[in-house]
C-alpha positions as CSV (number, residue, x, y, z in Angstrom):
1,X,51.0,24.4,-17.9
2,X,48.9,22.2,-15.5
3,X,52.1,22.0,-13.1
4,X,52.8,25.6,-12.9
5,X,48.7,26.6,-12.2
6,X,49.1,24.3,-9.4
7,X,52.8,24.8,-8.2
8,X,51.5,29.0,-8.2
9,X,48.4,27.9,-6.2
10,X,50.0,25.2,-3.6
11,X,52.3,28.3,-2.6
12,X,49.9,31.3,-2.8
13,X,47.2,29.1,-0.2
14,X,50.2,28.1,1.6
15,X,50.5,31.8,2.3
16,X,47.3,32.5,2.8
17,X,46.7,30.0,4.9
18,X,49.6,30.7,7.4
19,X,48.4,34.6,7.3
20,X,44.5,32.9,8.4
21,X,46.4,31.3,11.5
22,X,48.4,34.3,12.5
23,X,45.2,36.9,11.4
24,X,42.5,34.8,13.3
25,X,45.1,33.9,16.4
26,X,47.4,37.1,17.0
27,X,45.0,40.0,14.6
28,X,48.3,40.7,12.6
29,X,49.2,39.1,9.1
30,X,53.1,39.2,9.5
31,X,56.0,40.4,6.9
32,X,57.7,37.4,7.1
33,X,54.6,35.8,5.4
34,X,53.8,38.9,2.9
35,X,57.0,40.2,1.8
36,X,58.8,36.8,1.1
37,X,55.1,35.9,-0.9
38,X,55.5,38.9,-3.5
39,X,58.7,38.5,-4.1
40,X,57.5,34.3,-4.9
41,X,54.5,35.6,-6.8
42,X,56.9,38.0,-9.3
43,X,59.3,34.8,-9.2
44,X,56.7,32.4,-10.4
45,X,55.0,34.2,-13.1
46,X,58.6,35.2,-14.6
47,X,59.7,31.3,-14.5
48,X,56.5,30.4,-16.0
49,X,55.4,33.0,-18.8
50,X,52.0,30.8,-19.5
51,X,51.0,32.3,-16.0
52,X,50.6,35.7,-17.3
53,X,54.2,36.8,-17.0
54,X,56.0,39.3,-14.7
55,X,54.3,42.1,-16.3
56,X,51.0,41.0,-15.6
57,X,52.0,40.3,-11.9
58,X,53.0,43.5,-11.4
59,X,50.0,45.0,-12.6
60,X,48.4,42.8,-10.2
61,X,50.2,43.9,-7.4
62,X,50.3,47.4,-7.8
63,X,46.4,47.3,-9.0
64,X,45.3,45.4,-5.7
65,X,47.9,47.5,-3.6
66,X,46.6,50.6,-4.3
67,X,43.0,50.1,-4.1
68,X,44.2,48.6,-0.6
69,X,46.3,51.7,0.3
70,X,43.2,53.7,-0.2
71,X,41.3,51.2,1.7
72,X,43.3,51.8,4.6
73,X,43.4,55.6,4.2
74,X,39.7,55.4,4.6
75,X,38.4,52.4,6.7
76,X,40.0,50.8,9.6
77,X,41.9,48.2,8.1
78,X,45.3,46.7,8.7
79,X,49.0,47.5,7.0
80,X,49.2,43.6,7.2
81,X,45.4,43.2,5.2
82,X,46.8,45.9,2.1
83,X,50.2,43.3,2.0
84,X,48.7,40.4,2.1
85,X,46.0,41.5,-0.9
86,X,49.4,42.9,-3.0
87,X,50.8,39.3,-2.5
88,X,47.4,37.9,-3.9
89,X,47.9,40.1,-6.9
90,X,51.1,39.4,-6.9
91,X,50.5,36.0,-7.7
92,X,47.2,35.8,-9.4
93,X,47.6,39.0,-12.0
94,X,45.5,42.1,-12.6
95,X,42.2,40.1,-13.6
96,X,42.4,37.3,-11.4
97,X,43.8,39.2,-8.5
98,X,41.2,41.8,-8.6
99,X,38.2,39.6,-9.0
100,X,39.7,38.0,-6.2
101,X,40.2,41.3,-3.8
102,X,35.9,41.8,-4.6
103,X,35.4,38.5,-3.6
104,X,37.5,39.1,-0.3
105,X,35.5,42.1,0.4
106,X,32.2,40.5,-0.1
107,X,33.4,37.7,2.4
108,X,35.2,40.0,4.9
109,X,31.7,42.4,4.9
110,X,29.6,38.7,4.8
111,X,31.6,37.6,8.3
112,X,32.0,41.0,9.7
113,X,27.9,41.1,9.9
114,X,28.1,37.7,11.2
115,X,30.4,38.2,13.7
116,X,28.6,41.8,14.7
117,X,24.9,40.1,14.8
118,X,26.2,36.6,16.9
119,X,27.7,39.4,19.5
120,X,24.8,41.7,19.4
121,X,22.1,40.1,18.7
122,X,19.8,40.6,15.6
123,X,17.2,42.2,17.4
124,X,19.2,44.7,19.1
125,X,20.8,45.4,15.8
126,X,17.9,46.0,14.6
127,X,16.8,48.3,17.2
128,X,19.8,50.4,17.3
129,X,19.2,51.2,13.8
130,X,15.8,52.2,13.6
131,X,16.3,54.4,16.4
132,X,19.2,56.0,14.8
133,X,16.9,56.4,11.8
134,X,14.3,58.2,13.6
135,X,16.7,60.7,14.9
136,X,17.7,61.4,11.0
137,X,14.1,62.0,9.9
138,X,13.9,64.1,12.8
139,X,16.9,66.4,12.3
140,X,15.8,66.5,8.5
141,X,19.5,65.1,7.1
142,X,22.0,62.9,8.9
143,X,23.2,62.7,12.5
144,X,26.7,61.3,13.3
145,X,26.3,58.3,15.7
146,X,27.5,58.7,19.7
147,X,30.7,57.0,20.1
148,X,28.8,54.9,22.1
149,X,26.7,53.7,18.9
150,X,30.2,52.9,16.9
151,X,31.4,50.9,19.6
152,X,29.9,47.3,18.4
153,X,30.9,48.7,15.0
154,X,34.7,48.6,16.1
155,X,35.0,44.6,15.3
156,X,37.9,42.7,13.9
157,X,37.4,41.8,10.4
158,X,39.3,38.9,9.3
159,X,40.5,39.5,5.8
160,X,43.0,36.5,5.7
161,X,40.3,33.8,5.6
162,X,38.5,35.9,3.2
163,X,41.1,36.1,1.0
164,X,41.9,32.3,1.4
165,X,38.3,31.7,-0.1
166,X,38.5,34.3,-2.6
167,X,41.4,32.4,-4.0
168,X,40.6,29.2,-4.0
169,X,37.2,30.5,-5.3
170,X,39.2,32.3,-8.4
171,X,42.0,29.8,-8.8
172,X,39.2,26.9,-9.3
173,X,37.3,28.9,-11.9
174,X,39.4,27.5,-15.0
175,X,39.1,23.9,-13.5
176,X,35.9,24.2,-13.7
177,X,35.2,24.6,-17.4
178,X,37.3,21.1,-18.0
């Protein structure tokens, strides 16, 4: 069992870690690393049933797929970002691979304010906002900002490393309890 929890997570942060390169380098998480991944993820959990088994792969992957299709329905995100999550529940499961998208979130949102407050500056940030607050308690409900005021919202948000951490954060939680 040891052997296949660590022959599953050698290749799914393999993945991830080539989709960090290409996501923090070029801003695109390429097919060639997500579709061949999925495919390994159903592979690996068929070969070795102790790792939840095809079914519960599946359920991972169509789970974190189609919270990630809605994702990109609503928010700005990448085709590449929804892949390379479906390939993490791919290989992790329903369970895992969902505690493992939150985590990615929290990380993506934790680095996306990073990023947005080392370019703009925490004061100005701050500024911004209560002046934009003002203006709702003014106009007594809310007031869409300019396009202007969405501009140092329009940031790249790294989802790869994210989701590296994310995994390594989920696939460590049994070793931990040895």
């Amino acid at each position: 069992m040891e052997s296949e929890v660590i022959i599953r997570g050698a290749c799914l942060l393999g993945l991830l870690l080539v989709a960090t390169y290409t996501d923090v380098r070029a801003h695109k998480i390429y097919n060639w690393t997500t579709y061949p991944g999925i495919l390994l993820g159903f592979l690996l959990n068929w070969y070795f049933p102790d790792l939840g088994g095809f079914q519960n792969s599946f359920s991972g992957f169509l789970a974190c797929g189609l919270i990630m299709i809605v994702c990109f329905l609503l928010f700005d995100i990448g085709g590449g970002d929804v892949k390379l999550i479906a390939m993490m529940g791919a290989f992790l499961g329903l369970y895992d691979g969902i505690e493992a998208l939150l985590i990615t979130f929290i990380f993506g949102s934790v680095m996306g304010m990073v990023i947005l407050i080392w370019q703009c500056g925490f004061w100005h940030l701050i500024s911004k906002i209560t002046e934009h607050l003002q203006l709702v308690f003014k106009a007594k409900g809310w007031v869409s900002p300019t396009d202007e005021e969405r501009e140092p919202l329009k940031r790249w948000l790294f989802l790869a490393p994210s989701a590296f951490a994310a995994a390594v954060i989920v696939m460590s939680e049994p070793w931990m309890n040895l």
